[in-house]
MARBA-3410 file (N, C-alpha, C, O; in Angstrom, 1 decimal):
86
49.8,56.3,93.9,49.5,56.8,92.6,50.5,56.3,91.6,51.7,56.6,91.6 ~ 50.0,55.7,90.8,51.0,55.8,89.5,51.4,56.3,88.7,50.6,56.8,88.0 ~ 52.9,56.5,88.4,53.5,57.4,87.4,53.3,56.8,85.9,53.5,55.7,85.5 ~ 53.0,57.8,85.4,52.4,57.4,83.9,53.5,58.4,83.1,53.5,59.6,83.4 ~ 54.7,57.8,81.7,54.2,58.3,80.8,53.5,59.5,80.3,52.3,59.4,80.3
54.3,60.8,79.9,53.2,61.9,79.3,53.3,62.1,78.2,52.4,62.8,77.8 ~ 54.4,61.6,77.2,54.3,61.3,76.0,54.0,63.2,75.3,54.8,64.1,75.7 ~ 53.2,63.4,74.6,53.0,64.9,74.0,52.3,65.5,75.0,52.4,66.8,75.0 ~ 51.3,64.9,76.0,50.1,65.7,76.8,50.7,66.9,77.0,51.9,67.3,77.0 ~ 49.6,67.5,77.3,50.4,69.0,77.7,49.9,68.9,79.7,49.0,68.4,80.4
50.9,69.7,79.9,50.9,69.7,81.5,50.7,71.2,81.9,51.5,72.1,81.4 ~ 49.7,71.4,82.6,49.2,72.7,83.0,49.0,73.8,81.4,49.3,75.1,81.4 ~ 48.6,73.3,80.1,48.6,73.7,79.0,49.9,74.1,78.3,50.0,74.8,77.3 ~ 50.6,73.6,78.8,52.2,73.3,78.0,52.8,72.1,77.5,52.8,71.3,78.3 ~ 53.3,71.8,76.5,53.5,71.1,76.0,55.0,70.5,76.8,55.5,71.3,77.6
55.8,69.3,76.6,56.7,68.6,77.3,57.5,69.8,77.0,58.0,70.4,77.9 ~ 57.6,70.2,76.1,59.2,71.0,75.1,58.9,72.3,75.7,59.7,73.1,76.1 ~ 57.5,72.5,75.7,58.0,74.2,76.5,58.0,74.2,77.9,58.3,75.2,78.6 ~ 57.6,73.0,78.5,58.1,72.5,80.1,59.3,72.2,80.1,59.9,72.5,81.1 ~ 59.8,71.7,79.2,61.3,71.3,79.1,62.1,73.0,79.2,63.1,73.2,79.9
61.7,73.6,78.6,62.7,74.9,77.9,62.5,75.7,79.5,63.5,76.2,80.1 ~ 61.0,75.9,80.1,60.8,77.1,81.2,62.1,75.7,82.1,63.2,76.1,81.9 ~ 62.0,74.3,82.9,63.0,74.0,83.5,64.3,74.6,83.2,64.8,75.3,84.1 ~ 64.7,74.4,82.1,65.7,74.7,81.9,66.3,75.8,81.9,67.5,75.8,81.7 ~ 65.7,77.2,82.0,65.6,78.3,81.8,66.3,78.7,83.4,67.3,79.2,83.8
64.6,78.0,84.2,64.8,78.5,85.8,66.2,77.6,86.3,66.9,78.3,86.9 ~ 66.6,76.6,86.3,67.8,76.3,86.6,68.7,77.1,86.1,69.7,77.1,86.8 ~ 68.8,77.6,85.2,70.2,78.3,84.6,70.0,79.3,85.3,71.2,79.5,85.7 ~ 69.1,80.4,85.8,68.8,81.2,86.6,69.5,80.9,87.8,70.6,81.4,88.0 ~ 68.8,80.2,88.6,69.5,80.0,89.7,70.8,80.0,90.0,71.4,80.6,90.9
71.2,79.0,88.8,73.2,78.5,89.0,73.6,80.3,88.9,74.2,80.8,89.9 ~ 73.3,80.8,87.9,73.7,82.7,87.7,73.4,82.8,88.9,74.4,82.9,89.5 ~ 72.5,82.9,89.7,72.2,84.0,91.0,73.1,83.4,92.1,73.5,84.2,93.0 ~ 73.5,81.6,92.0,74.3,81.5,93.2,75.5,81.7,92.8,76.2,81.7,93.8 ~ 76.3,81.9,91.7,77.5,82.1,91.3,77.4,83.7,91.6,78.5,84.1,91.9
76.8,84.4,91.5,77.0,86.3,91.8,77.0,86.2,92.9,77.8,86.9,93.6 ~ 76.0,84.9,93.9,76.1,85.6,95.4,77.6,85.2,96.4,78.1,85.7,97.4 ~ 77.8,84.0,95.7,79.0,83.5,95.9,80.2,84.3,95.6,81.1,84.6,96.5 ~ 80.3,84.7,94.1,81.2,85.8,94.1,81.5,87.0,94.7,82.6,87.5,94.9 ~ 80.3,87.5,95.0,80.1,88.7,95.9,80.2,88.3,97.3,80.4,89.3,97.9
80.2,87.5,98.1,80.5,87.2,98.9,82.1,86.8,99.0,82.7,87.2,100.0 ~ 82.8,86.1,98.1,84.0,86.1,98.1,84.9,87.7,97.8,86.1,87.8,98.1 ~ 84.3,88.5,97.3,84.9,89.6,97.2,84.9,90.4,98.3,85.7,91.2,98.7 ~ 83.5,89.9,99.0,83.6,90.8,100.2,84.3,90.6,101.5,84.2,91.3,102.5 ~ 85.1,89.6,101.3,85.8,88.7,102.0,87.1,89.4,101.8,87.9,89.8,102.7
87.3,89.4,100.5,89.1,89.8,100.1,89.0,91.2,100.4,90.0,91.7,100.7 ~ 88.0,91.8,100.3,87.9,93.3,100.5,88.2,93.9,102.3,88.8,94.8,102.8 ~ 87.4,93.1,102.6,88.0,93.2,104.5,89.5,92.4,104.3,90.5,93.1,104.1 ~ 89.4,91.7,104.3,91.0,90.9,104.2,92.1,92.1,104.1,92.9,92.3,105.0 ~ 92.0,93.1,102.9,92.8,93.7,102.2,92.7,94.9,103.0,93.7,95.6,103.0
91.6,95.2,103.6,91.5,96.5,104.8,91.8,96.2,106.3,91.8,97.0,107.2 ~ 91.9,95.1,106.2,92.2,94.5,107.7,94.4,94.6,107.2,95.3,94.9,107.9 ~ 94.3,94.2,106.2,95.7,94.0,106.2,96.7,95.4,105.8,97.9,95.4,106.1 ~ 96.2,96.0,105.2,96.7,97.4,105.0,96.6,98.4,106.3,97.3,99.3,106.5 ~ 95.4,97.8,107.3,95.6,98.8,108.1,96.8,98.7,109.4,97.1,99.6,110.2
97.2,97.5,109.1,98.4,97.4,109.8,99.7,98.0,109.7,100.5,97.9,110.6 ~ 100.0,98.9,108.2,100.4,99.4,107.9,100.9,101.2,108.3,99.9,101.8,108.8 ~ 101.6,101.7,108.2,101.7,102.8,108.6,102.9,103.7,109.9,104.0,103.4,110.2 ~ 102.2,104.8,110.4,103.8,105.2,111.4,104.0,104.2,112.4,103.3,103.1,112.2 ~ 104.7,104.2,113.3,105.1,103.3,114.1,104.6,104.5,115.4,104.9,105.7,115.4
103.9,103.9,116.3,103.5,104.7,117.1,104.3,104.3,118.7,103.9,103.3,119.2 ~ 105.2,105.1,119.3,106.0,104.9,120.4,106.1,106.0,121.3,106.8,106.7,120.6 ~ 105.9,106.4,121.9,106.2,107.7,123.2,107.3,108.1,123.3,107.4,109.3,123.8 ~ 108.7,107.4,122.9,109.8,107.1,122.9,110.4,108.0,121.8,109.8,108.0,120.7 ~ 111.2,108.7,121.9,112.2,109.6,120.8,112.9,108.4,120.3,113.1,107.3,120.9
113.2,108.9,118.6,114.4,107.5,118.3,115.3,107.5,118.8,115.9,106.4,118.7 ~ 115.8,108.3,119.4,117.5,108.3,120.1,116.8,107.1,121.5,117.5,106.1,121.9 ~ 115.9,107.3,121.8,116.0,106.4,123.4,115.9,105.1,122.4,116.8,104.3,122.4 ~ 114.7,105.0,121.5,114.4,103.5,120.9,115.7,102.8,120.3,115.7,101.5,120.3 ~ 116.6,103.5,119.7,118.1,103.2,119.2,119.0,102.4,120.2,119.4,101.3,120.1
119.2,103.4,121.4,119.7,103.3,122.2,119.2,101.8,123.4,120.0,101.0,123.9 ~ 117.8,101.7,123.4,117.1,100.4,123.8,117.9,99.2,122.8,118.5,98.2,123.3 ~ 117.9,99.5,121.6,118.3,98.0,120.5,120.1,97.8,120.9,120.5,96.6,121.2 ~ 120.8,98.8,121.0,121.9,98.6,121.5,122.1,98.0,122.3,122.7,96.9,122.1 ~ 121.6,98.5,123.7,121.8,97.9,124.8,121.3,96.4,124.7,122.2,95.6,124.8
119.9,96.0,124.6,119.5,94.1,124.4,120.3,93.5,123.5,119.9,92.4,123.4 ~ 121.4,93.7,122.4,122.1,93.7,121.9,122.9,92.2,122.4,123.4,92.4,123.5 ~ 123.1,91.1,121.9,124.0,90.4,122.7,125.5,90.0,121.8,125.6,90.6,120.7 ~ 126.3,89.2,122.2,127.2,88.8,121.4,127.3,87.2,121.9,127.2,86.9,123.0 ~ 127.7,86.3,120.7,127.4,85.1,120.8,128.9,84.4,120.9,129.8,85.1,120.5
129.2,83.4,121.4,130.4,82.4,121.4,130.8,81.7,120.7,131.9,81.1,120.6 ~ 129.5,82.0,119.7,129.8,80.5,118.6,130.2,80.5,117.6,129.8,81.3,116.8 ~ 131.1,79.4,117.5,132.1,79.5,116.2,131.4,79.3,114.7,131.8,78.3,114.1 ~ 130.7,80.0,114.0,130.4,79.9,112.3,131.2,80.0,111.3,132.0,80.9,111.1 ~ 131.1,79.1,110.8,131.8,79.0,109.6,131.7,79.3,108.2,132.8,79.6,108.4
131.5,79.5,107.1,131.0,79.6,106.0,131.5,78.8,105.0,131.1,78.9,103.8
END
């Protein structure tokens, strides 16, 4: 089939310029819907991120009284040989 030139014809009863404007319309559409879904998906991302990383946060959970846990750091405790200087 040969591509022809449409010059003014109108295509499905529209003219080039309001075929031109509905293109142009529905692409600008799209780019908007993949940039929200994109963004919304990157937020949703930082949002676990930021609840995954906060929940690390908090008491320190041990069985252990602080006097035994104190008393543990003392003892593994080493002393070194080596000469530092400043």
């Amino acid at each position: 089939m040969k591509s022809r030139a449409l010059g003014n014809r109108p295509v499905n009863g529209m003219t080039l310029k309001q075929l031109d404007s509905l293109i142009t319309k529905t692409v600008r559409r799209v780019i908007r819907a993949e940039i929200r879904l994109r963004v919304t998906r990157r937020n949703g991302i930082r949002k676990k991120f930021s609840r995954d990383f906060l929940a690390t946060f908090g008491a320190w959970n041990d069985p252990r009284s602080a006097e035994e846990i104190v008393s543990e750091i003392y003892a593994n405790r080493t002393t070194s040989s080596r000469n530092v200087e400043l």
